[in-house]
N, CA, C and O of each residue as an XYZ file, in Angstrom:
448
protein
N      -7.164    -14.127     -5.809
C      -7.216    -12.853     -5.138
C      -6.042    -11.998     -5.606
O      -4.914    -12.447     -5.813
N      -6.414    -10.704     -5.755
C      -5.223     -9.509     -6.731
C      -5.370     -8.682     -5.652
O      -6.084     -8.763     -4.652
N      -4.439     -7.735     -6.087
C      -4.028     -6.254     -4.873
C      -5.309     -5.523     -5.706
O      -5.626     -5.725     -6.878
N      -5.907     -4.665     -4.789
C      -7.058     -3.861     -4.565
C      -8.635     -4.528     -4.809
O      -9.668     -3.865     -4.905
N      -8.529     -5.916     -4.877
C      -9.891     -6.722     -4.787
C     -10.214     -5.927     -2.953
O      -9.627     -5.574     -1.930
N     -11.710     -6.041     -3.654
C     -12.349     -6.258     -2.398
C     -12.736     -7.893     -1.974
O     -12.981     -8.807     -2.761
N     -12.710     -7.945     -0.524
C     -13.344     -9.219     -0.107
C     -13.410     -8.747      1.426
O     -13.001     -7.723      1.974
N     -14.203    -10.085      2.001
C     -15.366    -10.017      2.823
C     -14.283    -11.027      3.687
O     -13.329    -11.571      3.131
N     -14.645    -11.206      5.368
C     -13.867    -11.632      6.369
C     -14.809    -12.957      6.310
O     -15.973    -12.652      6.050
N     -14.626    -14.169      6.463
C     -14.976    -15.133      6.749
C     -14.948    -16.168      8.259
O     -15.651    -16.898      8.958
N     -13.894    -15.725      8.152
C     -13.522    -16.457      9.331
C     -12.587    -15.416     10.275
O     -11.513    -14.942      9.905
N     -13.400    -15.101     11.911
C     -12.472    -13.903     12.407
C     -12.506    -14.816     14.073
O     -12.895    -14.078     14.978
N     -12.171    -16.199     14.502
C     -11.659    -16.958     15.194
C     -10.444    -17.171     15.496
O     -10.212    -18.273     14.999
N      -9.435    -16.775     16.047
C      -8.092    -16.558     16.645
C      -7.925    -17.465     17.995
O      -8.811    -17.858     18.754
N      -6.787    -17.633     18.046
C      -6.492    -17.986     19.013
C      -5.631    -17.204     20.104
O      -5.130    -16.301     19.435
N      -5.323    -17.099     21.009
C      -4.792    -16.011     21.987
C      -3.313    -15.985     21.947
O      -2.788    -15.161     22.696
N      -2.757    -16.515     21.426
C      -1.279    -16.430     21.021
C      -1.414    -15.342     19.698
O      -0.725    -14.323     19.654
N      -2.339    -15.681     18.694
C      -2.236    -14.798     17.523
C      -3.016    -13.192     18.032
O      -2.827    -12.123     17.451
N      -3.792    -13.375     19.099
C      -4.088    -12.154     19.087
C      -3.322    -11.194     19.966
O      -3.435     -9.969     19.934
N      -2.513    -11.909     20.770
C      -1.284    -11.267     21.505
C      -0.144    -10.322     20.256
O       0.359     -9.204     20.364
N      -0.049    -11.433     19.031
C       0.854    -10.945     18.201
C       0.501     -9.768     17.235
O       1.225     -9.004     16.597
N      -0.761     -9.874     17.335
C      -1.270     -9.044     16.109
C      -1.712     -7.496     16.790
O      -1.928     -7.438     18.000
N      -1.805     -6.516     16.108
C      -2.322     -5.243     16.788
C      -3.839     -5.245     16.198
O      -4.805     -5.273     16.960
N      -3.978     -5.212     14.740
C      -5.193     -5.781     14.213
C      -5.682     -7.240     13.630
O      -5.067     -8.173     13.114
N      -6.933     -7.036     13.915
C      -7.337     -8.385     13.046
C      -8.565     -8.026     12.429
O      -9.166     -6.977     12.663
N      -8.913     -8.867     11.678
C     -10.236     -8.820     10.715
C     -11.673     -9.620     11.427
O     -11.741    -10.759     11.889
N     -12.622     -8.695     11.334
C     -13.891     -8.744     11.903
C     -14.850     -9.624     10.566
O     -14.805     -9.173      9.422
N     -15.511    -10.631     10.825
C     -16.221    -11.499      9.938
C     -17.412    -10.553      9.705
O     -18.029     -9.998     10.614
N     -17.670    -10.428      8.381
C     -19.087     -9.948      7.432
C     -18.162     -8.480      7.531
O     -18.870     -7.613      7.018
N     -17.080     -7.974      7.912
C     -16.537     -6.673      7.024
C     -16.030     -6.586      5.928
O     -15.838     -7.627      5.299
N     -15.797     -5.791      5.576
C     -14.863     -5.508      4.107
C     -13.939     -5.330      4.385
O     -13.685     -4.889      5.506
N     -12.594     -5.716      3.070
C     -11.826     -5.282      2.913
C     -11.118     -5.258      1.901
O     -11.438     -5.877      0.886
N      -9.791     -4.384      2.014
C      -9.437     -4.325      0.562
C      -7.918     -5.261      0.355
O      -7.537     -5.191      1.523
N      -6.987     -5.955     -0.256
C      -6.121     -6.293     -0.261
C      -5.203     -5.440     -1.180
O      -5.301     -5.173     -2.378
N      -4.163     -5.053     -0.123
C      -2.752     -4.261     -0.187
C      -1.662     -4.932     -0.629
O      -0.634     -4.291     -0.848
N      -1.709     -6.639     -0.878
C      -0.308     -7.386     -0.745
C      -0.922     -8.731     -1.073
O      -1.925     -9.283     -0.621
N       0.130     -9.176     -2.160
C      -0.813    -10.942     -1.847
C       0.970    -11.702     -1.731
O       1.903    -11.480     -2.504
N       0.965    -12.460     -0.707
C       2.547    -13.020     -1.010
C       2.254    -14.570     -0.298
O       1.271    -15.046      0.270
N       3.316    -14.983     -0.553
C       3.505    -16.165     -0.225
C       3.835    -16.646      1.143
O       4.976    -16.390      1.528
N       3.036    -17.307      1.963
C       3.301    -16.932      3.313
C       3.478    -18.653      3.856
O       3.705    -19.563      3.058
N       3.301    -18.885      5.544
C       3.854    -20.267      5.593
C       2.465    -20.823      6.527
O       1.654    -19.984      6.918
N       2.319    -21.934      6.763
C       1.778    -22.352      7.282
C       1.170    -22.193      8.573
O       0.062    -21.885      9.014
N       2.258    -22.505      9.003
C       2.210    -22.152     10.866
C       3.487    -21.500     11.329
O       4.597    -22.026     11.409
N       3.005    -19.793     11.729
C       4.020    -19.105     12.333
C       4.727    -19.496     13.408
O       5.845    -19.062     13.686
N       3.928    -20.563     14.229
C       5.076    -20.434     15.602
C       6.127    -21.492     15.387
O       7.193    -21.409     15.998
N       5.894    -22.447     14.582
C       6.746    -23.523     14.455
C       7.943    -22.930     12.899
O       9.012    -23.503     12.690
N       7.464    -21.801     12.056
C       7.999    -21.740     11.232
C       8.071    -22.523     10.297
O       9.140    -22.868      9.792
N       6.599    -23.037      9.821
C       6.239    -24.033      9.204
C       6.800    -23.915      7.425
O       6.717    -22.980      6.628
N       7.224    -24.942      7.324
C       7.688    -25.171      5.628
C       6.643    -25.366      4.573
O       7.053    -25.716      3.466
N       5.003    -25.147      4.792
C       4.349    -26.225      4.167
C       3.577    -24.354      3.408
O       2.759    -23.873      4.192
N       3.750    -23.731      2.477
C       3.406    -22.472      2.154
C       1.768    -22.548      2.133
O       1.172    -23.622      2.205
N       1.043    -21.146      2.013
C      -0.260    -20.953      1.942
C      -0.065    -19.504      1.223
O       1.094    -19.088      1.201
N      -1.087    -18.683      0.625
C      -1.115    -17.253      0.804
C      -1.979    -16.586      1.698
O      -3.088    -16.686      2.223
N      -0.518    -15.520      1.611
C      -1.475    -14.599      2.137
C      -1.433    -13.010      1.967
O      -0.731    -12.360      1.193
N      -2.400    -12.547      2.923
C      -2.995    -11.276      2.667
C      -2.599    -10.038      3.253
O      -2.808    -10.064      4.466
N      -2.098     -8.943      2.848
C      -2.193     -8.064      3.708
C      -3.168     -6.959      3.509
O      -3.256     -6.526      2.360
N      -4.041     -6.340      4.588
C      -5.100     -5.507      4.044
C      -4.724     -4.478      3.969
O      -3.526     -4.328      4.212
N      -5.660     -3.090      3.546
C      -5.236     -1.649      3.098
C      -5.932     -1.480      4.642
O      -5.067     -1.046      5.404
N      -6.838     -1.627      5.126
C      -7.575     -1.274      6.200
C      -6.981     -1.472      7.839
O      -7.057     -0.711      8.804
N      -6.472     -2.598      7.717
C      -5.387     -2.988      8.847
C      -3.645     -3.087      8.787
O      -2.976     -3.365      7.792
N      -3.374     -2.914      9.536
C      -1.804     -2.590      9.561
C      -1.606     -3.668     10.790
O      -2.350     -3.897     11.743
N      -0.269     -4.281     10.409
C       0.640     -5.182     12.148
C       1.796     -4.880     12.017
O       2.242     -4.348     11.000
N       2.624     -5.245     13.274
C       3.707     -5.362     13.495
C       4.820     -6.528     12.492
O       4.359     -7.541     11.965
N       5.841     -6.250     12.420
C       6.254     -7.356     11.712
C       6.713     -9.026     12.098
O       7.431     -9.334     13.049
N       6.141     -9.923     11.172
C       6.475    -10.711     12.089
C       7.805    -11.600     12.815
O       8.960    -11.906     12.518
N       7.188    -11.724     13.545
C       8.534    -12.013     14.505
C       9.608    -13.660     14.213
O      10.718    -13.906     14.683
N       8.759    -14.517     13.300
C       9.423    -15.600     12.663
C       9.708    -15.531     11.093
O       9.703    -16.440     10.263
N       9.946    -14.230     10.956
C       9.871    -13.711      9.988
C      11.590    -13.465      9.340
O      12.251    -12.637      9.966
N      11.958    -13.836      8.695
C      13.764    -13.276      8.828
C      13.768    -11.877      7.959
O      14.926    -11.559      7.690
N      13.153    -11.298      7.637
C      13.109    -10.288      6.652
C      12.020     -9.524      7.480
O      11.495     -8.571      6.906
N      11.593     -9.831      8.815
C      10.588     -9.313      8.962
C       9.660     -8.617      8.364
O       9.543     -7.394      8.282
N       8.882     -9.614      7.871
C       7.724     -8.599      6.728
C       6.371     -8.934      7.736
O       6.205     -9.979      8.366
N       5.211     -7.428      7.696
C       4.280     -7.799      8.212
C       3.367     -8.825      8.386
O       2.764     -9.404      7.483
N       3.292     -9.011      9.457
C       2.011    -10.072     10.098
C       0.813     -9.576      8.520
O       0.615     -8.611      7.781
N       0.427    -10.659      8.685
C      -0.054    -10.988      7.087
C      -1.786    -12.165      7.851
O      -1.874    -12.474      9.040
N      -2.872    -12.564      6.757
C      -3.885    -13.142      6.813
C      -4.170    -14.129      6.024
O      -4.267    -13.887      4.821
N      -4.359    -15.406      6.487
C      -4.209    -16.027      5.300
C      -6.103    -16.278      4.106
O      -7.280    -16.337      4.462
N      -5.498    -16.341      2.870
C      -6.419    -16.091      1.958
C      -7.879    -16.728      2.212
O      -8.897    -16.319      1.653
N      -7.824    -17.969      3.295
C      -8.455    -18.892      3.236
C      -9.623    -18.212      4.165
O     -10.781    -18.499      3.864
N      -9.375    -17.233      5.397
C      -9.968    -16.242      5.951
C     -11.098    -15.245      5.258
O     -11.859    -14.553      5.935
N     -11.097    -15.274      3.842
C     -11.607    -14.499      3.142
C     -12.471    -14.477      1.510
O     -11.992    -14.580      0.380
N     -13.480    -14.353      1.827
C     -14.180    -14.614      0.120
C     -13.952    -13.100     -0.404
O     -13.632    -12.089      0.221
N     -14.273    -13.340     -1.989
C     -14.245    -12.113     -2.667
C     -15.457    -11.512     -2.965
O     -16.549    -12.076     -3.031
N     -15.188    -10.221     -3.160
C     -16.861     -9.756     -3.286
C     -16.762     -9.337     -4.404
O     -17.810     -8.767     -4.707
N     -15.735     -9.311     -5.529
C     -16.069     -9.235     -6.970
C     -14.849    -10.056     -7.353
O     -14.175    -10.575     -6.464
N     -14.455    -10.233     -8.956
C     -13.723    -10.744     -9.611
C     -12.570    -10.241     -9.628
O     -11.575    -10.912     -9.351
N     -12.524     -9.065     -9.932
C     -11.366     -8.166     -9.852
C     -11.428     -6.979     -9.778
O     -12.366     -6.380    -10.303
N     -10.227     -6.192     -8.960
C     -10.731     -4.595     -9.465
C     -10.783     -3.936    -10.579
O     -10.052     -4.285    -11.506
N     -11.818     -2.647    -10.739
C     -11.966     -2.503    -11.814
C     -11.091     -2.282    -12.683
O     -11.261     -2.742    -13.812
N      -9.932     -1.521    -12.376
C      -8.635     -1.633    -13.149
C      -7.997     -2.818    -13.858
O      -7.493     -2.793    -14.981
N      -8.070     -3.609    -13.236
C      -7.827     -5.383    -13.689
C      -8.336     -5.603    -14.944
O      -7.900     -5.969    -16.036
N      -9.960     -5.092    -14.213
C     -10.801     -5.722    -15.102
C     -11.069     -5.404    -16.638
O     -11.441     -6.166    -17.531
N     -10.732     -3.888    -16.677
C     -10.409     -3.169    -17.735
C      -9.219     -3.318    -18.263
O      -9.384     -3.219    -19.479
N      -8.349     -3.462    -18.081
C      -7.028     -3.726    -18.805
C      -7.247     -4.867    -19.708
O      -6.586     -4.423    -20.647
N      -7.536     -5.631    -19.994
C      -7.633     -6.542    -20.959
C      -8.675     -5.802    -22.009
O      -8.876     -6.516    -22.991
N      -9.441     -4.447    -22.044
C      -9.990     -4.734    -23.191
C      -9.350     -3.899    -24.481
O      -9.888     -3.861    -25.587
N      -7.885     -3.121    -24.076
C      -7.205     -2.309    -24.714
C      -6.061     -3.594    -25.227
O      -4.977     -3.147    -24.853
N      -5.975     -4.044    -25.449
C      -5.563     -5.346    -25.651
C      -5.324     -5.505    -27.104
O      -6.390     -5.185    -27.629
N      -4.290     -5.906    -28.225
C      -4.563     -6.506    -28.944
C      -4.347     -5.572    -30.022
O      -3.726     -4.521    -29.868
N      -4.954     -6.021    -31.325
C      -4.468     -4.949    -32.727
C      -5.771     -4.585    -32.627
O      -6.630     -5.165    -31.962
N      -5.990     -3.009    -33.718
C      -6.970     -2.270    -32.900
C      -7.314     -1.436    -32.122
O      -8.116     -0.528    -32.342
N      -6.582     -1.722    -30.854
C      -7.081     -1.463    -29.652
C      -7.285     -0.153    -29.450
O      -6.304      0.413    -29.930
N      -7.970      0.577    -29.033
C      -8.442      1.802    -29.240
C      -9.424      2.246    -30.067
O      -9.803      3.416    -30.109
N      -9.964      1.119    -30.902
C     -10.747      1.626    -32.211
C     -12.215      2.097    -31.806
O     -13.067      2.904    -32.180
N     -12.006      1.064    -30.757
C     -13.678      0.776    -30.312
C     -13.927      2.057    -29.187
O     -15.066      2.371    -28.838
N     -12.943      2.611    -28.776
C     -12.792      3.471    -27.822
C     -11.740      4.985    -28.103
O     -10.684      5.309    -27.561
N     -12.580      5.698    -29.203
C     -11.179      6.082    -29.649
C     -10.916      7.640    -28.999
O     -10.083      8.427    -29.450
N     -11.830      7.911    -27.817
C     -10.906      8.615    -26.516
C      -9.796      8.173    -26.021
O      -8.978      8.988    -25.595
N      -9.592      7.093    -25.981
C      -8.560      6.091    -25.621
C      -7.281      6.512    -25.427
O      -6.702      6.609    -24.345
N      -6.703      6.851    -26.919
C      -5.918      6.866    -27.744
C      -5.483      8.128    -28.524
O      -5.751      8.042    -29.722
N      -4.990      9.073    -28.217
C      -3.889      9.917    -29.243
C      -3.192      9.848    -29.956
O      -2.462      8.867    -29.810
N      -2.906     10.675    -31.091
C      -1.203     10.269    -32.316
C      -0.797     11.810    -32.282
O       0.207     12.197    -32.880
């Protein structure tokens, strides 16, 4: 998962401690877009050591979190979420300017 993929909510089951903490959460069979992919931890309340990723969306915004020492936003973890394409299209295009050549095949591309 990359910043501006789209993907789809999978799993939108909480428990009432996380939904106390959160202002938003993600609704299963919506879209969304990812704003942030970082490295996040396991289990927030214990301040778990054991890492996972995670997500932050363009569509939802939280508070920051509170076991957080840098307080960075309440975040989703990846596992919550399938993708609904490979990459964005920007991604996906960047590899084909690539290389010696590049521009030949496309030669709007490219100015001298």
């Amino acid at each position: 998962m990359v910043k501006g993929q789209k993907i789809v909510c999978i799993n939108d089951t909480f428990t009432a401690f996380i939904r106390a903490l959160y202002k938003q959460l993600p609704v299963k069979g919506v879209t969304y877009t990812i704003r942030e992919v970082f490295l996040g931890r396991e289990k927030i309340v214990k301040g778990g050591d054991s890492a996972t990723v995670g997500l932050l969306l363009t569509e939802l915004t939280n508070p920051p979190d509170p076991f957080h020492q840098g307080k960075q936003e309440l975040g989703f973890s990846s596992e919550r979420f399938a993708p609904l394409e490979e990459l964005p299209p920007e991604e996906a295009h960047a590899g084909e300017l690539i290389g010696a050549g590049a521009g030949q095949e496309h030669p709007g591309y490219w100015s001298n």
